[in-house]
C-alpha positions as CSV (number, residue, x, y, z in Angstrom):
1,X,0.0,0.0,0.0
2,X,1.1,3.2,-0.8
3,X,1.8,5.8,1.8
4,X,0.5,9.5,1.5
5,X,4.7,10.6,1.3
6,X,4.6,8.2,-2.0
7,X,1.6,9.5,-3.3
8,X,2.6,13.4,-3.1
9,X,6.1,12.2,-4.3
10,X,5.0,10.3,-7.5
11,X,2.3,13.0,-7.9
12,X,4.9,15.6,-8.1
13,X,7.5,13.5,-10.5
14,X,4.0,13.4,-12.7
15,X,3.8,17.3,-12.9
16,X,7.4,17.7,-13.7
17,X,7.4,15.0,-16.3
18,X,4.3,16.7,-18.1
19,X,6.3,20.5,-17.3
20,X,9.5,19.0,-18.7
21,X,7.3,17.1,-21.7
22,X,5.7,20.0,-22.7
23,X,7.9,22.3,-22.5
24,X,9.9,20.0,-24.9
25,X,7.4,20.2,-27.7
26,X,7.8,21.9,-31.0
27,X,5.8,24.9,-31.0
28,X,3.5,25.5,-34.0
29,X,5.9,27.6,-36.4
30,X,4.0,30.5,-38.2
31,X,6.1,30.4,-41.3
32,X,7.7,27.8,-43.7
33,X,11.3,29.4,-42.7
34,X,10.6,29.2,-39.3
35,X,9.8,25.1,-39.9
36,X,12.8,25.3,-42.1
37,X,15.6,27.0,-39.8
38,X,14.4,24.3,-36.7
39,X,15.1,21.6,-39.8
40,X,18.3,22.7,-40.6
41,X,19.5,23.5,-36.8
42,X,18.8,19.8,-36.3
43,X,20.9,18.5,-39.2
44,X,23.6,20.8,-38.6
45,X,24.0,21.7,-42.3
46,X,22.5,24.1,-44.4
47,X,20.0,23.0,-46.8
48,X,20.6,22.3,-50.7
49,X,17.5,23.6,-52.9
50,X,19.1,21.6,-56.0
51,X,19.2,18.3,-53.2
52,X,15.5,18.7,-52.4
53,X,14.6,19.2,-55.6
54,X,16.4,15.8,-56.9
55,X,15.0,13.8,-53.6
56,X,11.6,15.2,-54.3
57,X,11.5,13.9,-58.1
58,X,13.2,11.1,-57.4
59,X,11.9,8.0,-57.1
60,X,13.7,5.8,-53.9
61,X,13.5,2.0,-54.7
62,X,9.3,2.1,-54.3
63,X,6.5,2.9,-56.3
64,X,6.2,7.1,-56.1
65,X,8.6,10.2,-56.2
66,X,7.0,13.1,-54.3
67,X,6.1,14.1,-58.0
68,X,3.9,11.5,-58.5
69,X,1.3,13.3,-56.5
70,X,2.4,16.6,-56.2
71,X,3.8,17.1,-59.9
72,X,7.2,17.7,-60.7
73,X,7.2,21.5,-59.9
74,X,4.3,21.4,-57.5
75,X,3.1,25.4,-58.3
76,X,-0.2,23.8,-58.9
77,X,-2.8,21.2,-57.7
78,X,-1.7,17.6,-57.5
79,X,-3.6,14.7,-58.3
80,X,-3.0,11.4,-55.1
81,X,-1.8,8.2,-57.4
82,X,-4.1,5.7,-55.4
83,X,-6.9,7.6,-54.7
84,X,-7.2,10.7,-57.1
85,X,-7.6,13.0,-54.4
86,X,-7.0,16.6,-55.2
87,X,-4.0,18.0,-53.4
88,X,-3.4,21.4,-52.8
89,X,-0.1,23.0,-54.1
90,X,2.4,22.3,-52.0
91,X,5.0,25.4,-52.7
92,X,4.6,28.0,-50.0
93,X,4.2,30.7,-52.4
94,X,1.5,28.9,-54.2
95,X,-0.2,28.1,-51.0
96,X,0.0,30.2,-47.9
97,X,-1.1,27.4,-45.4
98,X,1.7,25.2,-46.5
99,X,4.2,24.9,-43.7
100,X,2.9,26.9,-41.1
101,X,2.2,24.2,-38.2
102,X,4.9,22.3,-37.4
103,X,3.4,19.2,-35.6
104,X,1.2,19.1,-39.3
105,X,4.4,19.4,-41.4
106,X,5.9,16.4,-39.4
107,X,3.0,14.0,-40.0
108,X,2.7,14.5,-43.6
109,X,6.3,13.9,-43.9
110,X,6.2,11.0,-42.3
111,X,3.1,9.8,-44.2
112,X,4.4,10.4,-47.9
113,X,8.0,9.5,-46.3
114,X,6.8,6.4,-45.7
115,X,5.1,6.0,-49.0
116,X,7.9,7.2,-51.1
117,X,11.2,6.3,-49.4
118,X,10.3,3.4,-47.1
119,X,11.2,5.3,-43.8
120,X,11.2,8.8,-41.8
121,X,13.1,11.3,-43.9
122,X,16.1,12.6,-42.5
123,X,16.4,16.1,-40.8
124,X,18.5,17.1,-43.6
125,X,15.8,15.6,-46.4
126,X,12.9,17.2,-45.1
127,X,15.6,21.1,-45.0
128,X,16.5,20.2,-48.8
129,X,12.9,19.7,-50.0
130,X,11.6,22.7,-48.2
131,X,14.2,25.1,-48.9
132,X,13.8,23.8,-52.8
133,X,9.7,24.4,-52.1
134,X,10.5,27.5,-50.6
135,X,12.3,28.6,-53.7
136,X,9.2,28.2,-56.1
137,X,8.2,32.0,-57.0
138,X,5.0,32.9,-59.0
């Protein structure tokens, strides 16, 4: 049986775990190079435009490149290769909503990651392709 002592003590390591968890988070960027300087501040290395843009029309030993859904220069609407879905550009200039939550920007990378590569992207990957995304101009 637990004594009252153990119960404020394991209550307490609780509060700091979720303190020290949260705190930990990624907050939601509000821009595309605020998503992309946390990206390349992980990696270490600046990010290659010209590398992105090769990953992202590339196709990795499966099925799909990036470009299978989102076209090769992805200014415009794409078209999803299973299930015909339209998909919204995914350039940043093209589309202001594009990059602009972080915790959003992770899970679609690790979706179409998954799809197109056969594993999470690297830190570095996911800098390349943005900074090349980010370099689309109207």
């Amino acid at each position: 049986m637990l004594t009252s002592r153990c119960l404020r003590t394991l209550c307490a390591l609780y509060v700091c775990c979720v303190i020290v968890g949260v705190a930990g988070l990624p907050a939601h960027a509000q821009s595309p190079a605020q998503i992309l300087s946390g990206y390349a501040a992980q990696s270490g290395t600046a990010p290659v435009p010209s590398r992105g843009q090769q990953f992202f029309t590339m196709r990795h030993g499966r099925d799909w490149a990036c470009a299978s859904c989102h076209g090769a220069k992805p200014i415009g609407n794409g078209q999803h290769a299973a299930t015909g879905k339209t998909i919204a550009p995914l350039a940043p200039a093209f589309n202001p909503e594009r990059f602009t939550d972080a915790a959003k920007t992770e899970k679609w990378f690790r979706r179409n990651c998954g799809d197109v590569v056969g594993r999470e992207c690297t830190v570095s990957e996911k800098a390349d392709v943005l900074s090349w995304l980010m370099s689309l101009r109207p």
